[in-house]
N, C-alpha and C positions, 0 to 999 in steps of 0.2 A: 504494500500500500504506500507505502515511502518511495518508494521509485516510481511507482505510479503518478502520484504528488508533485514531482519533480521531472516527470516527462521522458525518464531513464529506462525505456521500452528495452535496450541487451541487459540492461542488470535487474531489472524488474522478469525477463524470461530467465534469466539463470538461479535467480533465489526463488523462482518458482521450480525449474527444475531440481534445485537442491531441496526442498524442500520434500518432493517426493522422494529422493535417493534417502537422505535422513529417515523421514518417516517409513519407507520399507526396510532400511540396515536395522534402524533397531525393535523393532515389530517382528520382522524377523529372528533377532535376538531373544526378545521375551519368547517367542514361542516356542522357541527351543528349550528355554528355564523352565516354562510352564509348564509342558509336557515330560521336562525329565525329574522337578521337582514339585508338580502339579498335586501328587495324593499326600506327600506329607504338611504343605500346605494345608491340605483340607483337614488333615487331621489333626493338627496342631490347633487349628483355627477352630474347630466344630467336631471334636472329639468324642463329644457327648452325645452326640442324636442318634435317633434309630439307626440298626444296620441296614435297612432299607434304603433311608433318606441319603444317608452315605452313601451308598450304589450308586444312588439314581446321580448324586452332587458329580460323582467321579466321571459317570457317564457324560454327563452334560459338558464337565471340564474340560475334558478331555477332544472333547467336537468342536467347543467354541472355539480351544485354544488355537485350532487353526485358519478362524477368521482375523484373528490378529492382524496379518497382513495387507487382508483383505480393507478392513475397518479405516487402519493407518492412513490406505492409500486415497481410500474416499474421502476422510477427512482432509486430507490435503488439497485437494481437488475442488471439495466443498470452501475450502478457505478461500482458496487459489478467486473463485465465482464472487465469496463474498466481497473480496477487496472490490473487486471490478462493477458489487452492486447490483449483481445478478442473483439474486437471491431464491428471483418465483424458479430459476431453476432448480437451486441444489431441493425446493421444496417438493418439485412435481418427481426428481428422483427419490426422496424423502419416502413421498407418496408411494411411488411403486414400487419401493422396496420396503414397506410396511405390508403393505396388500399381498405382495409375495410372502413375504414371512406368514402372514395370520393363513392364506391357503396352506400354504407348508403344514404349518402346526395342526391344520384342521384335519387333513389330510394324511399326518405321520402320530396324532392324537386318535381319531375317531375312527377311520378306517384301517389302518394298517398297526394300531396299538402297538405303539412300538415305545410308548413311556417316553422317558427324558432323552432316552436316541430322536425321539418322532418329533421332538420342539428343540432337537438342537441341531439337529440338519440343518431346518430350512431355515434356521438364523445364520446356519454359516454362510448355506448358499444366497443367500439374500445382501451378503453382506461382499460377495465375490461381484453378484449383478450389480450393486452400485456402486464399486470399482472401477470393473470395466466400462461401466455409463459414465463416472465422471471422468476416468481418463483419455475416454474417446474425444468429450465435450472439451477437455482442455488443449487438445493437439490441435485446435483449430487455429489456424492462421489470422482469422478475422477478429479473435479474441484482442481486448487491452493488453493483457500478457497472455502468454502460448507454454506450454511445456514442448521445450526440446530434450526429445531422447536423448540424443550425444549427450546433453548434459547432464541430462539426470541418470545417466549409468556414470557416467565420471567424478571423480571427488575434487570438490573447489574449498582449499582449508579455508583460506582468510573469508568464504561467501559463509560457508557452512558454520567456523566461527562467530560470523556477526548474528547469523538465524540464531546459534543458539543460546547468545549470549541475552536475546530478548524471549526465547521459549522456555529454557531451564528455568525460570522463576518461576512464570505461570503453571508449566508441570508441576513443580515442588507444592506450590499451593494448593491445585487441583488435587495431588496426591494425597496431601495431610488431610485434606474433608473426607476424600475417598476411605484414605487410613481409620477414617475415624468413626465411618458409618461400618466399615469390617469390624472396628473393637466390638461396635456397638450390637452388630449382627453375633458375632462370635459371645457373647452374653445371655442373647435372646436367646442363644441355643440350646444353651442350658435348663430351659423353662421349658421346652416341651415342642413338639409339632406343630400343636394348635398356634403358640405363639411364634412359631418362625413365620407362617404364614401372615400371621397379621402384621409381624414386622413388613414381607414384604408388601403386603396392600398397602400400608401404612408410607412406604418409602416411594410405591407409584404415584401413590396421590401428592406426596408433597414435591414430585420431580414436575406436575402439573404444578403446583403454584410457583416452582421459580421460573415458569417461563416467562413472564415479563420480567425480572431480573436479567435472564437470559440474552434474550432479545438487545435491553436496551446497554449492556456489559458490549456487545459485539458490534452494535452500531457505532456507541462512544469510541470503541477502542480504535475503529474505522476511519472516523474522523478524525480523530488522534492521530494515529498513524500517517495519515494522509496532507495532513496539514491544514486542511480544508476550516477546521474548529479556530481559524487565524483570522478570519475573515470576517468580513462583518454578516454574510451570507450565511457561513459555517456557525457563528455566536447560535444567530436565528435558528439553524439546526437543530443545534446542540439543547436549546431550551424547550424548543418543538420535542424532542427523542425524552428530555427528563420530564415534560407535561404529560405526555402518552405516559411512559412510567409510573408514572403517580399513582393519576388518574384512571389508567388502566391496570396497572398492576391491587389497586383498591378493590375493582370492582370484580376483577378476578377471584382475588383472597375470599370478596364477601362471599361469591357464588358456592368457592367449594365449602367455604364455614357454613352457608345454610346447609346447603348439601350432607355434608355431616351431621349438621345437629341433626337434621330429617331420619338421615338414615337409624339414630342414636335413641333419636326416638320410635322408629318405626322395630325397631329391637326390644325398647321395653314395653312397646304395646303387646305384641307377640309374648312376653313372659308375662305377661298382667292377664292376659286372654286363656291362661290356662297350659300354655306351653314355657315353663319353671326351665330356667338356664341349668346346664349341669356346671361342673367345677371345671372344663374346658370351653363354655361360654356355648355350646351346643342345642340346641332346643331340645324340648323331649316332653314327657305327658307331663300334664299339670297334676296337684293335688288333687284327691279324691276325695268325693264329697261323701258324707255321712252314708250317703242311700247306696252310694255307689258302691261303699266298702260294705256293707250290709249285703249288697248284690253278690258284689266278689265272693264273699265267706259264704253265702250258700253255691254258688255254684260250685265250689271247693268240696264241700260238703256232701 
């Protein structure tokens, strides 16, 4: 986005090229760690759960860890789009490669029962489809910046340097939350099935509320980057991007808070109705009324 700013069309295409060789060498890398030190990972981390859930965890590990690559390379690709503002693209691949996934999982879940093999295929391969979609979309010549393969199979220290002199921080950051939602899962694990599960409902919903955080993190940093936030035009931006923020990021919050309360209460209606929670939060029969246990003991009888 700085080259771009600056109208530096060969160095703005080689820190994009570099950018993919980085992103596939060390994606790469992990997935080699993750596959040779993948199951004591899990056991270290989540020791305690059933020996089923463990299967199922190793199985899935094991499949995803070869989207790695794949993942790496769309996000680069995907960045590569956003610098240049192109956004509804990386969304409508977004799109088809969610739509693939959920066929996938419905398809390797409900017909072919294949467990946690059957929902982690088609995350892989889904995850390979918008790879090859965003690296086709980058090689085009008409793009603001282009990926050249010469470059991105070749190593540029001082370019790759400068990349990662502004990506290693942001990693490190990203990590330490990441780090920190794993202690938190590794915890929950100890509490039983029921509650891994709710952790993870609990973690999709709230990856819904920070999407206006999201959003407005990657626009700003855009502008940033770019220089454009210098200007008197870019000021106006900038205050336009933290209004939407606000303002939409409130109304978001409020949606999923009613949403929850609803949900929270349409829970204790269902246990007030005669259907009594069990000690893992499960519905089951209500108490039995006078007559009813009257009934019971003569049919017993």
């Amino acid at each position: 986005a700085q080259y771009l700013g600056s109208a530096k069309r060969e160095s703005a295409d080689l820190a994009a090229s570099q950018i993919f060789h980085i992103n596939a060498v060390l994606s790469a890398g992990c997935t080699a760690a993750m596959l040779l030190m993948g199951n004591a990972v899990l056991s270290g981390l989540y020791g305690s759960v059933e020996p089923a859930v463990m299967d199922a965890c190793r199985i899935y590990l094991r499949i995803v860890t070869l989207s790695f690559p794949a993942n790496a390379v769309y996000n680069a690709g995907a960045a590569l789009y956003r610098s240049m503002g192109k956004t509804r693209t990386t969304m409508y691949v977004s799109v088809a490669m969610n739509l693939l996934n959920v066929a996938g999982n419905a398809v390797g879940v409900f017909v072919l029962r294949a467990g946690a093999a059957g929902v982690a295929w088609p995350t892989t391969i889904s995850w390979y489809f918008a790879a090859f979609i965003m690296t086709a979309l980058c090689l085009r010549e008409e793009n603001d910046v282009c990926l050249r393969m010469g470059k991105a199979v070749s190593f540029h220290k001082m370019m790759a340097l400068r990349i990662l002199r502004i990506a290693v921080p942001g990693g490190i950051e990203n990590g330490l939350f990441q780090l920190a939602k794993v202690a938190l899962g590794s915890l929950i694990a100890t509490l039983g099935t029921v509650q891994i599960a709710a952790n993870g409902i609990g973690q999709t919903i709230w990856s819904f509320a920070a999407l206006p955080q999201s959003v407005c993190r990657d626009r700003s940093a855009l502008l940033h980057a770019s220089g454009s936030g210098a200007t008197g035009r870019g000021r106006c931006e900038v205050r336009h991007v933290l209004s939407h923020f606000l303002y939409g990021g409130a109304a978001h919050g409020a949606v999923l808070f009613a949403g929850a309360v609803a949900a929270h209460g349409s829970r204790r209606h269902r246990a007030g109705n005669g259907n009594r929670l069990d000690s893992e939060g499960r519905a089951g029969p209500g108490p039995l009324s006078g007559r009813k246990v009257a009934q019971h003991a003569g049919d017993i009888n």
